[in-house]
DRENLUMZA-552876 format. One line per field, with one value per residue (C-alpha): residue number from 1; x, y, z. Coordinates in steps of 0.25 Angstrom, whole numbers, always signed. Example, Ala and Ser with C-alpha at 12.3 -4.5 7.8 and 13.67 -1.06 7.14 Angstrom:
2
n: (1 2) $
X: (+49 +55) $
Y: (-18 -4) $
Z: (+31 +29) $
This chain:
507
n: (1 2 3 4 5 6 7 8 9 10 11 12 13 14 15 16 17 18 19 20 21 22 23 24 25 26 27 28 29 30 31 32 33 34 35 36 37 38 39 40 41 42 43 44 45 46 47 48 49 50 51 52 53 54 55 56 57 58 59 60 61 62 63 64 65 66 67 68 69 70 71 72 73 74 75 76 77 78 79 80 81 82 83 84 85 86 87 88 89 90 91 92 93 94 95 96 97 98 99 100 101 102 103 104 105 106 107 108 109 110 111 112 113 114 115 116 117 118 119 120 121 122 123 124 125 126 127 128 129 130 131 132 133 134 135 136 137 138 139 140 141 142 143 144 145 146 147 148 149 150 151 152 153 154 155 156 157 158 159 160 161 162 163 164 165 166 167 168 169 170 171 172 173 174 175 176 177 178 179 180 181 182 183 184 185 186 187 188 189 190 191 192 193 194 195 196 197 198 199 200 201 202 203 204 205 206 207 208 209 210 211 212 213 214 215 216 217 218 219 220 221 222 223 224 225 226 227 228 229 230 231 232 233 234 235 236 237 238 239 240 241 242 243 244 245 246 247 248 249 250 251 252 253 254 255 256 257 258 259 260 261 262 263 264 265 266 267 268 269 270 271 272 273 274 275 276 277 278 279 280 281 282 283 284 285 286 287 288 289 290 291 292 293 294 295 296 297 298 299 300 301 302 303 304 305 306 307 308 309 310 311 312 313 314 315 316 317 318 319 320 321 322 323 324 325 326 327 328 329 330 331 332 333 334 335 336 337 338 339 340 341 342 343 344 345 346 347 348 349 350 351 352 353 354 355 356 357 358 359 360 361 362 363 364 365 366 367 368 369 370 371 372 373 374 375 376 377 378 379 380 381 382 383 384 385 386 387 388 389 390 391 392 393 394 395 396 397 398 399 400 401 402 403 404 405 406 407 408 409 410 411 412 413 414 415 416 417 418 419 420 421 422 423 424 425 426 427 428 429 430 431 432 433 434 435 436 437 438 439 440 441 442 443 444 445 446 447 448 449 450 451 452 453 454 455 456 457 458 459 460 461 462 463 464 465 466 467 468 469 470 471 472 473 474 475 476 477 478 479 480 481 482 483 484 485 486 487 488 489 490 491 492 493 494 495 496 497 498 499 500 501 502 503 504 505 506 507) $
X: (+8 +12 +1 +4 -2 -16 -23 -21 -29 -24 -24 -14 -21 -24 -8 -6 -14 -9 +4 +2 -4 +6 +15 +5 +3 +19 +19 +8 +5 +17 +21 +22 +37 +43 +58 +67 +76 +68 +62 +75 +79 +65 +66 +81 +77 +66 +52 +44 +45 +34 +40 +28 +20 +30 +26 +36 +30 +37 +38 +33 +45 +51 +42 +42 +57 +57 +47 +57 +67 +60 +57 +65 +75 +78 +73 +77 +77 +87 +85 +92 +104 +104 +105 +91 +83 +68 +67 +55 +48 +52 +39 +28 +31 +24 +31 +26 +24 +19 +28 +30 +23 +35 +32 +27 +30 +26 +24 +18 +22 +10 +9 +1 +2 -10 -11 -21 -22 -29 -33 -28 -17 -7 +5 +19 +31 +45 +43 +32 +41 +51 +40 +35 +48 +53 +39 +40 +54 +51 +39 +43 +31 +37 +48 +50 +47 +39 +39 +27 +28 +32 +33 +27 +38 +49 +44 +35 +45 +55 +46 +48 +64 +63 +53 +64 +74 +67 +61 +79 +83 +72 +69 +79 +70 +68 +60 +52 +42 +50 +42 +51 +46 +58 +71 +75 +68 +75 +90 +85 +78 +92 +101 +95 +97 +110 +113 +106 +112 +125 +127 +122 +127 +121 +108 +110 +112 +102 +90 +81 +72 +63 +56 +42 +41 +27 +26 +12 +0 -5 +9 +18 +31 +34 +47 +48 +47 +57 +69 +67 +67 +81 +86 +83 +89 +100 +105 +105 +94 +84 +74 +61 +49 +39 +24 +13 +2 -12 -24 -34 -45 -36 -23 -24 -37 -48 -42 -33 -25 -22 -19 -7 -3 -2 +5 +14 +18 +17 +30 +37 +45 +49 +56 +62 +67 +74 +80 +85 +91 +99 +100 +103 +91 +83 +68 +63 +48 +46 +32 +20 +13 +24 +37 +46 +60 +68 +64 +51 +36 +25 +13 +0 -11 -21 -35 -43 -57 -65 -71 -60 -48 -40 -31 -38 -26 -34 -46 -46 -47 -33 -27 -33 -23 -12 -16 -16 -2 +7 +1 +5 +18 +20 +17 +17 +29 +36 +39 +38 +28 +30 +15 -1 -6 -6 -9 -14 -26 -37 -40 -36 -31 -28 -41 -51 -52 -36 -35 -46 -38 -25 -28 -35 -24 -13 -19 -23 -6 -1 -11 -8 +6 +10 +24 +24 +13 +12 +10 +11 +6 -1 -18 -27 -22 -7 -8 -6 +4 +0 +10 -1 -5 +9 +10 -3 +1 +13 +4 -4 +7 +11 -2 +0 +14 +7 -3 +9 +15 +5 +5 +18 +20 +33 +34 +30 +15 +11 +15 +6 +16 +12 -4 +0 +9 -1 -13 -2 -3 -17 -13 -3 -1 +12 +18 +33 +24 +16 +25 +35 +23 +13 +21 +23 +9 +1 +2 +2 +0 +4 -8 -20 -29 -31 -34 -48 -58 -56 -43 -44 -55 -47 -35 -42 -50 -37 -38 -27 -24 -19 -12 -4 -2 +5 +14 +18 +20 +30 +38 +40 +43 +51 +59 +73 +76 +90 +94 +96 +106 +116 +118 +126 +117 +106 +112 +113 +100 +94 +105 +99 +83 +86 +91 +80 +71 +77 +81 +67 +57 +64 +64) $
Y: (+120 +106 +91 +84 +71 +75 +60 +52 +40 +34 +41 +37 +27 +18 +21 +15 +4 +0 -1 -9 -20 -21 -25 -34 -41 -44 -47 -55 -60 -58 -63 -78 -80 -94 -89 -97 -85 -75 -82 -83 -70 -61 -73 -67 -54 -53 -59 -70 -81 -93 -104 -113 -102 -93 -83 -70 -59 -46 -41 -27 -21 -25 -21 -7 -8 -14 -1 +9 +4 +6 +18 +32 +27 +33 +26 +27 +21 +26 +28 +22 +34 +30 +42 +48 +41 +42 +43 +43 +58 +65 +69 +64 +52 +41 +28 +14 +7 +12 +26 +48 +54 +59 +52 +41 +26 +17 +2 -10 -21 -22 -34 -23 -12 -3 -1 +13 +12 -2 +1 -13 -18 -27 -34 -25 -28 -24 -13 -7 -8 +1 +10 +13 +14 +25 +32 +30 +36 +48 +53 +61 +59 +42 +41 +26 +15 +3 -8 -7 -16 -31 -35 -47 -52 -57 -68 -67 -71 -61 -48 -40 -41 -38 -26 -20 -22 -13 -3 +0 +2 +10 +20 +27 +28 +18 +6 -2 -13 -25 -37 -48 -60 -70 -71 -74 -59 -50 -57 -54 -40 -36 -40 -30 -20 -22 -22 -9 -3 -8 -17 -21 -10 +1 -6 -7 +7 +13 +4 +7 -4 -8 -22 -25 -38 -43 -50 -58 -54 -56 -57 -68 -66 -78 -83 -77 -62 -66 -71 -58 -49 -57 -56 -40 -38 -47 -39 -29 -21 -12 -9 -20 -17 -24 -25 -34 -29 -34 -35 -31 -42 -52 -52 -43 -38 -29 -18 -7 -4 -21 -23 -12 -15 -30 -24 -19 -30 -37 -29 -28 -41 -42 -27 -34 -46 -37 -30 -44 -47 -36 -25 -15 -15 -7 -8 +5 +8 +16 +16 +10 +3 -4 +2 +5 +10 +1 -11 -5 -7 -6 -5 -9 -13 -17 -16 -26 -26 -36 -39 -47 -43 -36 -24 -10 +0 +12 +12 +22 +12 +6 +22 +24 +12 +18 +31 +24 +14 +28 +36 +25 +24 +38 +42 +29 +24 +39 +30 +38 +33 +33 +29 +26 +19 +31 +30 +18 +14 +2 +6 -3 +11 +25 +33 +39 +27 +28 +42 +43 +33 +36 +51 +48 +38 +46 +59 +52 +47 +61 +66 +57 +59 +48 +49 +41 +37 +24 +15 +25 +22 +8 +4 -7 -8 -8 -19 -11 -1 +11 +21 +31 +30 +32 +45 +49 +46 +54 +66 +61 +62 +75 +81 +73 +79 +94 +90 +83 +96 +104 +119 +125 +138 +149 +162 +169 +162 +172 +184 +194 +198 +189 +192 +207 +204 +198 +209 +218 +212 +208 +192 +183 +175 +183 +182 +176 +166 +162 +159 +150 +142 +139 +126 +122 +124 +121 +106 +106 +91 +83 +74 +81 +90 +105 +109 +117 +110 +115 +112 +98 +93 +100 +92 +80 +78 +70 +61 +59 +47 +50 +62 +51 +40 +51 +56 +40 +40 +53 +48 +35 +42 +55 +49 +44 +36 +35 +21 +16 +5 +3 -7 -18 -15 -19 -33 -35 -34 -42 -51 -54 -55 -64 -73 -71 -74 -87 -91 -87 -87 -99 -89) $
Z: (+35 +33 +33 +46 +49 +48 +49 +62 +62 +76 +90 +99 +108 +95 +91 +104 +101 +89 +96 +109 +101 +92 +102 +109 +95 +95 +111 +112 +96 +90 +76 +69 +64 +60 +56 +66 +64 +65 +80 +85 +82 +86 +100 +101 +100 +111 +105 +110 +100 +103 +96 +95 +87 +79 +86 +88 +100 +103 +116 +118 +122 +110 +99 +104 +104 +88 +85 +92 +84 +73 +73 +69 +58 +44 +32 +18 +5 -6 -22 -31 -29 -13 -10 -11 -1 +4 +18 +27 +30 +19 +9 +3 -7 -12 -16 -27 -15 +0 +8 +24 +11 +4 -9 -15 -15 -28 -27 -21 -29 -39 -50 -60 -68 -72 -85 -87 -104 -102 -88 -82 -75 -79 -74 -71 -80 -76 -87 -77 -66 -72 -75 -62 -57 -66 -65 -50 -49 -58 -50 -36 -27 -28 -17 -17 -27 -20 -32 -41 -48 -49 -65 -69 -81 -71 -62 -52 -41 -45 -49 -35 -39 -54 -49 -39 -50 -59 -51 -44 -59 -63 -52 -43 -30 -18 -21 -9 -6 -12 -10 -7 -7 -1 +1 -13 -17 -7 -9 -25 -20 -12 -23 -33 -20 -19 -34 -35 -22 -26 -15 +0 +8 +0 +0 +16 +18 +5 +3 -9 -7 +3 +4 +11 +19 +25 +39 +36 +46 +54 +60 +54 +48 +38 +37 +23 +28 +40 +30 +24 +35 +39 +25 +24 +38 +38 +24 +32 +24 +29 +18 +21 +27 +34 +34 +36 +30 +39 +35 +45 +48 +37 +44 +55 +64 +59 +66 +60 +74 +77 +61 +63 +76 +71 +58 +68 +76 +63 +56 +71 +72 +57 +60 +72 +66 +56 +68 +73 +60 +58 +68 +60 +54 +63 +59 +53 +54 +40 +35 +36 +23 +15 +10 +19 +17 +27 +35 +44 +47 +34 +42 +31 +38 +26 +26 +17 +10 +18 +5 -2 +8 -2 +3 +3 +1 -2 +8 +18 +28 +23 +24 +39 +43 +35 +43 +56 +52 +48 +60 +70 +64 +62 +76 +86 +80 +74 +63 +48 +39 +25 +22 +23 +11 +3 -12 -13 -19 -22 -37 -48 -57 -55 -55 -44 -35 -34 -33 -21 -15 -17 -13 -2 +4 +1 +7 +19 +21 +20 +28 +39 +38 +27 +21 +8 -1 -8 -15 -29 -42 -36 -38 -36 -22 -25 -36 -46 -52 -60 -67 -67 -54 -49 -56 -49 -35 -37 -39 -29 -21 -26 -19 -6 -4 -5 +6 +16 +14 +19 +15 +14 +21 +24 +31 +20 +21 +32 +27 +22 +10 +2 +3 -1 -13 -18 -16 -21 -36 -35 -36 -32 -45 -46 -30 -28 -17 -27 -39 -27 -21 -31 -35 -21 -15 -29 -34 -50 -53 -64 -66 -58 -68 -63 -75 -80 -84 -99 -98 -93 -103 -114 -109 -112 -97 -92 -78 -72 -77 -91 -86 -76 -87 -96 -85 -84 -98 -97 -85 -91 -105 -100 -88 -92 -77 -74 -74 -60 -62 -71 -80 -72 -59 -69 -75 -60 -56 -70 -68 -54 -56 -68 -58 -48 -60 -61 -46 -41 -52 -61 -74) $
């Protein structure tokens, strides 16, 4: 007896909705675009380009043609071996950024650090960079690093690069949602790829980095996110995503079915413009919310508090529209979905605000069919980094994975031998069954207290917080990582942010 998809927040009519006016938004509305090359080549390519207002419309029967495309293909994204890979529909994870609940994935890209001894955050070093890094590749429930952190000692204009640098020497698992601000960061960003792939071809084939690039809503492409879109295509390297992010009643309308239909039409000619580019590089819908792990749709339809209009990432308003993004993709598209905003939280620190909401988000993903959870490790809606709190999602996690996996049953289950072994001895403390399933059907957690009350009060009446600091403190202590480049590879890459340091940020 296994957990299906349990929660479905949208019946087919609205499905069919949410569709049909996405392709009238790109017939009728369409998307500003100023790129001269990127006109040409979408007017070429079938659109209607109106010249006088920069306007780019897609004809219905082509849009449905981009989205077929889109549909059905194989992603990856290697370790640092390249030959491991994460795939889509595997198990339950979570990641240190946004991901079909195989695991977890850490990371936004977060200026702070919490600090639990003076309960405070402060700014990331490269030192904590590392850190979360090497906790993030020791803990199983974490699938693919997003980047935590960007360290504030190198200079502002060259963190992201320094960040990715460290994080590819110090952990051996995939590593997504880079930032890239220009063109000056990706040639940077893929030179450090190629180092660490060891050349072009092998990054090509085995990607291990994904980056996130943002058309602006309500639908505009600047020319900034065009010449990279061209640059990534015309290298030949699938591992982008894009997303737009609206904000309904800021950016899009007050309507969760319009702002994800506009998302839609918003991310559409950015995957066709790729297509153009480089017709190899056929647009693969991934996940919705973020990450991805080749160029594809990042549907994130935001909700705001109308308040001060600052992002809600753990209301249950803002997981409903994750619900109703991965079930339209999931079912309307039968595109796999490695996400719903799970784990995330509004909380400044780890405590009861962040576990009610990290629970009840990540619960409400697996229920409805989610396949990775993330961001791992991230408070204070993803502004900050917290070693603790990573370690905690993981166990939350660890829970999650036993509810995907429903109850496990065999043949055996439905025989009546069992009941009379154990009437035979009076118990069935002793029984072969019991002795091979209590660890698979019984969770023993790491940091959750089961104790007696005697025992726990005698213990020192521990939260779980102490109890996740010290396991930080033994993984950081006790793990011996493996280095990840040798010492040549490493010159290299030095060798190669001191001079971004200097080209780009004049240090």
């Amino acid at each position: 007896m296994r957990t299906e998809s349990l929660l479905r927040v949208l019946n087919e009519g609205e499905m069919d909705g949410i569709h049909e006016l996405s392709l009238q938004i790109l017939e009728k509305v369409g998307v500003r675009m100023t790129h001269r090359r990127a006109l040409d080549l979408l007017k070429s390519g079938g659109c209607v380009v109106d010249e006088s207002k920069s306007r780019v419309r897609i004809p219905r029967n082509l849009s449905e043609e981009i989205i077929k495309k889109s549909t059905g293909r194989e992603l990856k994204l290697y370790y640092r071996d390249r030959k491991r890979c994460v795939k889509m529909g595997e198990d339950v994870f979570f990641s240190l950024g946004p991901l079909q609940f195989q695991d977890l994935l850490t990371g936004t890209v977060n200026d702070y650090v919490f600090d639990l001894e003076r309960l405070e955050r402060r700014y990331a070093t490269k030192e904590d960079v590392a850190k979360a890094g090497i906790l993030a590749d020791s803990l199983e429930n974490v699938k693919i690093l997003g980047v935590p952190l960007v360290p504030h000692d190198p200079p502002a204009k060259t963190r992201g690069l320094h960040a990715l640098a460290i994080l590819a020497q110090n952990a051996s698992k995939p590593i997504a949602w880079i930032h890239v601000i220009d063109l000056e960061m990706a040639r940077i960003a893929v030179e450090v790829e190629k180092i660490l792939a060891g050349g072009m071809e092998e990054l090509r084939k085995r990607p291990r980095h994904t980056a996130l690039l943002e058309a602006i809503s309500p639908l505009s492409y600047d020319d900034r996110v065009v010449n990279l879109l061209f640059f990534y295509s015309e290298l030949g390297l699938p591992a982008f995503s894009i997303g737009s992010m609206p904000q309904p009643g800021v950016t899009a309308p007050m309507s969760i079915p319009a702002a994800i239909a506009q998302n839609v039409a918003e991310i559409l000619p950015g995957l066709y413009l790729t297509e153009l580019a480089n017709p190899d590089l056929v647009p693969a819908p991934a996940w919705c919310l973020g990450v991805c792990v080749k160029h594809c749709w990042a549907l994130d339809v935001m909700l705001s508090d109308p308040r001060n209009l600052r992002h809600l990432y753990a209301a249950p308003e803002t997981a409903l529209v994750g619900l109703a993004e991965s079930q339209f993709f999931r079912e309307y598209y039968g595109v796999p979905v490695w996400g719903t905003r799970a784990l995330r939280t509004d909380a400044k620190m780890p405590g009861i605000q962040a576990a009610i909401e990290k629970a009840l988000t990540a619960t409400l993903a697996v229920l409805a069919g989610a396949t990775t959870l993330g961001p791992a490790g991230q408070v204070d809606s993803d502004q900050i980094f917290c070693f603790e709190q990573l370690v905690i999602d993981n166990e939350i996690a660890e829970l999650l994975k036993r509810l995907k996996r429903g109850i496990p049953t065999e043949k055996i289950d439905f025989e009546l031998q069992i009941v009379e072994r154990g009437l035979e001895k009076g118990n069935y403390l002793s029984d072969p069954l019991t002795l091979r399933r209590n660890r698979e059907m019984v969770y023993i957690p790491k940091l959750l207290d089961r104790q007696r009350y005697e025992q726990w009060a005698k213990a020192g009446k521990e939260d779980v917080l102490p109890r996740a600091k010290r396991e930080v403190e033994r993984i950081l202590k006790d793990l011996q990582p493996s280095p990840q480049v040798d010492q040549a590879t490493a010159r290299q890459i030095e060798k190669l942010l001191a001079d971004a340091d200097r080209r780009i940020a004049g240090k």
